[in-house]
C-alpha positions as CSV (number, residue, x, y, z in Angstrom):
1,X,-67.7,97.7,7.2
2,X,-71.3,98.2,8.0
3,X,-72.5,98.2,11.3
4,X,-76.6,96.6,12.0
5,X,-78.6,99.1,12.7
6,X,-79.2,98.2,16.2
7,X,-76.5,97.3,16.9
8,X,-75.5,98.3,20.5
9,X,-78.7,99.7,20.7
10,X,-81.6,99.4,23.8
11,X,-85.4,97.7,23.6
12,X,-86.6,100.6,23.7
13,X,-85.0,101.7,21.1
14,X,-85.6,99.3,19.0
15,X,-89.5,98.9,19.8
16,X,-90.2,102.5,19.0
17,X,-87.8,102.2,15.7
18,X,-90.3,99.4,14.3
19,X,-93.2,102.1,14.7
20,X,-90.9,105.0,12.8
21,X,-89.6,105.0,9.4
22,X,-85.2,105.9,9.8
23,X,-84.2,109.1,8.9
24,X,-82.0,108.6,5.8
25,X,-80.7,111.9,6.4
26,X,-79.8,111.6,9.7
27,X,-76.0,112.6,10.4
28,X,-73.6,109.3,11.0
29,X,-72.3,110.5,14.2
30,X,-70.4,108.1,16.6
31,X,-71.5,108.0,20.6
32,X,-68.7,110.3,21.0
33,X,-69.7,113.2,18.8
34,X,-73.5,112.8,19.8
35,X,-72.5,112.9,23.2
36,X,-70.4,115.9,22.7
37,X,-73.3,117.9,21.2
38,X,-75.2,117.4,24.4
39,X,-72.3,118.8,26.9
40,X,-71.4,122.1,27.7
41,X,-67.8,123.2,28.5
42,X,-68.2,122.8,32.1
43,X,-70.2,119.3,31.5
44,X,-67.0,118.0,29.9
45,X,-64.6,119.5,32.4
46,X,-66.6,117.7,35.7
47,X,-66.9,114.2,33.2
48,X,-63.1,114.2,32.6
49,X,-62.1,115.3,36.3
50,X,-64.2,112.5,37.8
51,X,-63.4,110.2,35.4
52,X,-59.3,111.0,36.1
53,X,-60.4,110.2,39.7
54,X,-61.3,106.7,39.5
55,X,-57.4,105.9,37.9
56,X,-55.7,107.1,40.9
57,X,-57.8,105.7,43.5
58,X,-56.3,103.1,45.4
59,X,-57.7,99.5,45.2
60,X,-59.1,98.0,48.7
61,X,-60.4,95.1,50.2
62,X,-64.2,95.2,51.9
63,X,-64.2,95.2,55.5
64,X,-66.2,93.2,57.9
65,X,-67.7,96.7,59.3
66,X,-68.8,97.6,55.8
67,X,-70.2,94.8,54.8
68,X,-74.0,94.9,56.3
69,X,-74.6,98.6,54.4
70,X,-73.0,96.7,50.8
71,X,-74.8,93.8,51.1
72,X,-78.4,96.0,51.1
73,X,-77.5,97.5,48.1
74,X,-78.7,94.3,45.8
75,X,-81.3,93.5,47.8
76,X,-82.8,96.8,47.9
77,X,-82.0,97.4,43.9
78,X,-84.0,93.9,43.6
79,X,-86.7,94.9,45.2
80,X,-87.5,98.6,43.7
81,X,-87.0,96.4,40.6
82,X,-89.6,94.1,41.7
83,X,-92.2,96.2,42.4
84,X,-91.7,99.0,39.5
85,X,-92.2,95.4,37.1
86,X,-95.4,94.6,39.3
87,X,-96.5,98.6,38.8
88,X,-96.0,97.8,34.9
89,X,-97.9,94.5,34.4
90,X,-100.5,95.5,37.0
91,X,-104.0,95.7,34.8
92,X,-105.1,99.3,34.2
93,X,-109.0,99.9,34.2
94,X,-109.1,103.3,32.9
95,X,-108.8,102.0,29.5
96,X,-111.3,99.2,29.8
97,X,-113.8,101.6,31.5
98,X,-113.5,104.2,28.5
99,X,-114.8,100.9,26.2
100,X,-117.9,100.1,27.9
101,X,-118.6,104.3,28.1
102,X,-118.8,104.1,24.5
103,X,-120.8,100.5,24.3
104,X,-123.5,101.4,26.6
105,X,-125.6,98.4,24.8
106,X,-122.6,95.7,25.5
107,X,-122.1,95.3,21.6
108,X,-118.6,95.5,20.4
109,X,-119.6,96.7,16.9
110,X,-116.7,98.3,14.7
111,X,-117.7,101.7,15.6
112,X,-117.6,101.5,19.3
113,X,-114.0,99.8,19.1
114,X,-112.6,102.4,17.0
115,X,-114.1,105.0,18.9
116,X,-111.4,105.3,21.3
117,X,-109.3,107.8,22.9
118,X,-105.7,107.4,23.3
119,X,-105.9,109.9,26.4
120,X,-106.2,106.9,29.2
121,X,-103.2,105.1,28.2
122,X,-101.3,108.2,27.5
123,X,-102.4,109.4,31.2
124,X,-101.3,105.7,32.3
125,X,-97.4,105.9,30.7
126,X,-96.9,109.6,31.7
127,X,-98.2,108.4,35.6
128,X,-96.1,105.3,35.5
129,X,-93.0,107.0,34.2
130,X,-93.0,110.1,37.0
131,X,-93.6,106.7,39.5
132,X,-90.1,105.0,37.6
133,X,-88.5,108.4,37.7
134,X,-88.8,109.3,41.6
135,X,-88.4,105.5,42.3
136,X,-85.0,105.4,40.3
137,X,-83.6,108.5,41.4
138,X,-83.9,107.2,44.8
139,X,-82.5,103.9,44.6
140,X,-79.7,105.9,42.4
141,X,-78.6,107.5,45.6
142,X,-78.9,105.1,47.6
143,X,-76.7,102.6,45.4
144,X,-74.3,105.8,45.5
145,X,-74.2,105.4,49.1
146,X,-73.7,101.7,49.4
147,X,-70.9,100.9,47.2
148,X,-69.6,104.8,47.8
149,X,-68.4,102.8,51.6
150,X,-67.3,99.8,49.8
151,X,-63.8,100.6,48.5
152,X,-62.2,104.2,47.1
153,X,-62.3,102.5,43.6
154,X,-66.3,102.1,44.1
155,X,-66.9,105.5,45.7
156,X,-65.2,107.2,42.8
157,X,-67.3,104.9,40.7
158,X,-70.1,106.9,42.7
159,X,-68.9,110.2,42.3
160,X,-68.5,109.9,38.5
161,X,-72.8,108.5,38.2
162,X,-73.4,111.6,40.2
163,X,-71.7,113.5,37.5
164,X,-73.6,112.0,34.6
165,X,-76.8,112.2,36.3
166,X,-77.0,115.6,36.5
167,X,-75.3,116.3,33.1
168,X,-77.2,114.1,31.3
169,X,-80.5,113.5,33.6
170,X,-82.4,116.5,31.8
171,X,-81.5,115.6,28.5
172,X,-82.8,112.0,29.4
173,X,-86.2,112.9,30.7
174,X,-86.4,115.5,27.4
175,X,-86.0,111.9,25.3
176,X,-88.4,109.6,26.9
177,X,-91.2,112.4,27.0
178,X,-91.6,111.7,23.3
179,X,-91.9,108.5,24.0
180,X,-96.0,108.7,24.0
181,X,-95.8,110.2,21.0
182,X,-94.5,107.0,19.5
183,X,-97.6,105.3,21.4
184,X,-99.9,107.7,19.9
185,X,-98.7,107.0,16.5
186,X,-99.0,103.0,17.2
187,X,-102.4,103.1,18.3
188,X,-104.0,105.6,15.4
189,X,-101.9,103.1,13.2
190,X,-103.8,99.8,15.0
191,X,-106.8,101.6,15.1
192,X,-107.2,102.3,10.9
193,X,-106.0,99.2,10.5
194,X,-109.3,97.4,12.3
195,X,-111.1,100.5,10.4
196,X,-109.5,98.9,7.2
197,X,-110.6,95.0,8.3
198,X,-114.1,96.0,9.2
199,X,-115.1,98.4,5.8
200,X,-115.6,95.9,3.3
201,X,-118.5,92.9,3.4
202,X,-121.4,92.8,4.3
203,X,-121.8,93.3,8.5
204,X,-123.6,90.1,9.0
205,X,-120.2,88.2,7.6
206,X,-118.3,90.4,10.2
207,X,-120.3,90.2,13.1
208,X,-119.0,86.8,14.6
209,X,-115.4,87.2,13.7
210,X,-116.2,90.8,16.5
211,X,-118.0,88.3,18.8
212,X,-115.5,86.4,19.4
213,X,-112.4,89.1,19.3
214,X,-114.0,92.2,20.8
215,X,-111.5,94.8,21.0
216,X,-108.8,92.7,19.8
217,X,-106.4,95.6,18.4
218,X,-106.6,97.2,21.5
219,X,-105.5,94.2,24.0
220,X,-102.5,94.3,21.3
221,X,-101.8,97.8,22.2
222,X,-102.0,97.2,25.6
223,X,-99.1,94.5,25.7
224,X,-97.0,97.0,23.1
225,X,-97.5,99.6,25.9
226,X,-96.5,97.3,28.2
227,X,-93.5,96.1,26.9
228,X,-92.1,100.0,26.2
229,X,-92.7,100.8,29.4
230,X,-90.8,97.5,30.8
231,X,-88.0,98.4,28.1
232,X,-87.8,102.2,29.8
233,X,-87.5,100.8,33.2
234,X,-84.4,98.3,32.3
235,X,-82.9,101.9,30.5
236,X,-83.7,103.8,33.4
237,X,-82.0,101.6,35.6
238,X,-78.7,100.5,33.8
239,X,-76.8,103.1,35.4
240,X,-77.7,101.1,38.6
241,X,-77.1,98.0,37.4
242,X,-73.7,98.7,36.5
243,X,-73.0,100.0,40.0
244,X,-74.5,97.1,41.5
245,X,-72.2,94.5,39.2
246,X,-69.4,96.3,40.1
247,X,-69.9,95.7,43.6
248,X,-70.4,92.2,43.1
249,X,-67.3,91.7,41.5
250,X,-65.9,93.1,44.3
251,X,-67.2,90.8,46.8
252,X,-66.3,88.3,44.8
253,X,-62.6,89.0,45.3
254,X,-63.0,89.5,48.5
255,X,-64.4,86.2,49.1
């Protein structure tokens, strides 16, 4: 049987995949074996002991005194969510203020549209990412704390996304610090494409098609870059998420 290929597989992932050719050659490892490869000896040993620790932990009901601190937990996970989203989709200038540098008469023409660096949006993705990793961590901890008072079952739950976070945290950050070089590749690849549009014809048969859609590649761009950078946040916090669901389906019970 033949699995899709993205299958069980992120946005982000498969964004970026549409911008790279696959690697034919690339070894048919299951999550198991990849994960494997990126876990030392004592990695493995802390994984399995924590893991061990959440089958013997006795199941218990929420009680009234706990439940002010358990029911922040969503709220506060909604609202860092919120407001990284509304960091995202807020307009950057930087990349509208390089354009009119390099138009100093106001006319789009071909030249001046192509004639742009990738350096403000590559300066925008690597700001907004350090802002979604501090962000993240923090509400990590914090969703740590709250559900780590909810029952024993959900504070071993805690224990064990400490674990992974600090085996696998580096190795994350090492993966989605080539994401802008994904993003580099798009835009030179938008870029010769409006190259491509704009060489042949005459310039007076090109000139209102420019009028009316000055800078046109680069608004696409934009809204690419925008959705990679909402796909990263809904990676970076899945490990929350799944904290936070769990406590709801406690509550629920407890109801």
């Amino acid at each position: 049987m033949t699995l899709r290929r993205n299958f069980g597989s992120s946005r982000l992932v498969r964004l970026l995949s549409d911008w790279a050719p696959a690697d034919a050659a690339a070894p048919r490892q299951d999550v198991a074996e990849r994960l494997g490869a990126w876990l030392g000896v004592s990695d493995a040993i802390s994984l399995h002991a924590a893991h061990q620790s959440m089958k013997s932990a006795p199941p218990a009901k929420l009680s009234d005194a706990r439940l002010p601190g358990v029911l922040d937990v969503e709220a506060e996970f909604l609202r860092v969510r919120a407001a990284l989203v509304l960091a995202i989709q807020t307009p950057d200038s930087s990349a509208a203020r390089a354009r009119r540098l390099r138009s100093p008469t106001g006319q789009p023409g071909i030249d001046a549209e192509t004639d742009v660096s990738f350096a403000p949006y590559r300066k925008r993705y690597l700001d907004l990412q350090r802002h979604m990793e501090l962000r993240v961590a923090a509400l990590r901890a914090h969703v740590r704390r709250g559900i780590g008072i909810a029952s024993p079952q959900l504070a071993q739950l805690a224990k064990l996304d400490a674990v992974m976070e600090q085996v696998l945290g580096a190795r994350e950050q090492q993966l989605l610090s080539t994401v802008p070089l994904f993003l580099a590749r798009r835009f030179e690849e938008l870029r010769k494409n409006q190259v491509a549009a704009g060489s042949p014809g005459p310039v007076s048969s090109l000139a209102p098609a420019r009028q009316q859609q000055p800078h046109a590649w680069q608004r696409v761009f934009g809204g690419e870059l925008q959705a990679v950078l909402l796909a990263e946040l809904d990676d970076r916090l899945q490990p929350v998420a799944g904290m936070v669901d769990a406590l709801n389906k406690l509550l629920k019970k407890t109801q």
